[in-house]
N, C-alpha and C positions, 0 to 999 in steps of 0.2 A: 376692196375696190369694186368700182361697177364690172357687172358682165356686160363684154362690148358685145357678146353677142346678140345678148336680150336689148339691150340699151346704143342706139345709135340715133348720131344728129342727121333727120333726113331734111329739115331746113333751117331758115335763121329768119330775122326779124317779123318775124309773124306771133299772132297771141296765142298763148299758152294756157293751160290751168295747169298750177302745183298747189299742192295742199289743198285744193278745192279754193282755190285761190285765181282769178283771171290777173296773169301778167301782160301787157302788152309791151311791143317794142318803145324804149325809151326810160321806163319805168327804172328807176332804182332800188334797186336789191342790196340789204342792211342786214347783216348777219352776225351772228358770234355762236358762243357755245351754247347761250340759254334759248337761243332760235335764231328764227329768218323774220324777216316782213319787206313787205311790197310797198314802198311809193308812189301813188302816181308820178308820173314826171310834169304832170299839168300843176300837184303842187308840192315838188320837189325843193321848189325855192324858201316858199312857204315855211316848208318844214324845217328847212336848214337855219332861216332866217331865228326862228320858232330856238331853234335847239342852240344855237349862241347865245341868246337871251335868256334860258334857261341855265346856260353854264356861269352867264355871268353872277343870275342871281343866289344859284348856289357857292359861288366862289365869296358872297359877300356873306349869304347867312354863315358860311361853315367860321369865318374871321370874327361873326358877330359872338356866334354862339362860344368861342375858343376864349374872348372877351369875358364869356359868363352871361352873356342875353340868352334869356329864356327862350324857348324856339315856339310858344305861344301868341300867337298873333303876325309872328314870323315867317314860318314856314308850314302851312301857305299865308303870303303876303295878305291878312284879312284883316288887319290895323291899318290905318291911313298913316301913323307914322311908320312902321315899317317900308311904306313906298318910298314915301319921303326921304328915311335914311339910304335907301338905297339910291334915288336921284341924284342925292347928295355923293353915293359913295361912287358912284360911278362918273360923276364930276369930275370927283378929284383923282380920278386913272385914265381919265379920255379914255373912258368905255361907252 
């Protein structure tokens, strides 16, 4: 646990550096065990936007590959029909 002695909040919404890192207020903070990272929150939306589009298309390659498709040209999507099947596959899920 922190020492409260050493370690106390003397404010709030004001900019910070951790990790040699500047946070400012608003920013989103993303964390787990293998680490931390900072957001801006200018493009927080971005990123979220970003990271759903990224789940979708692993949700299709992992269906494709379980199929028996090669993950060549796949993943990353650098065939023009892999895009393709993917438009397609997300068609047919209203994704």
């Amino acid at each position: 646990p922190t020492n409260l002695t050493l370690h106390q909040a003397m404010d709030i919404n004001v900019p910070i550096g951790c990790g040699d890192v500047a946070v400012f207020p608003g920013d989103v903070i993303v964390g787990d065990r293998e680490g931390v990272f900072v957001i801006p929150a200018h493009l927080a939306d971005e990123v979220a936007d970003e990271a759903v589009e990224m789940t979708a298309y692993e949700d299709f390659v992992t269906e494709e590959v379980q199929k028996g498709r090669s993950i060549i040209g796949l993943y990353p999507a650098t065939q023009q029909q892999s895009k393709d099947d993917f438009a397609a596959w997300r068609k047919a899920r209203g994704r």
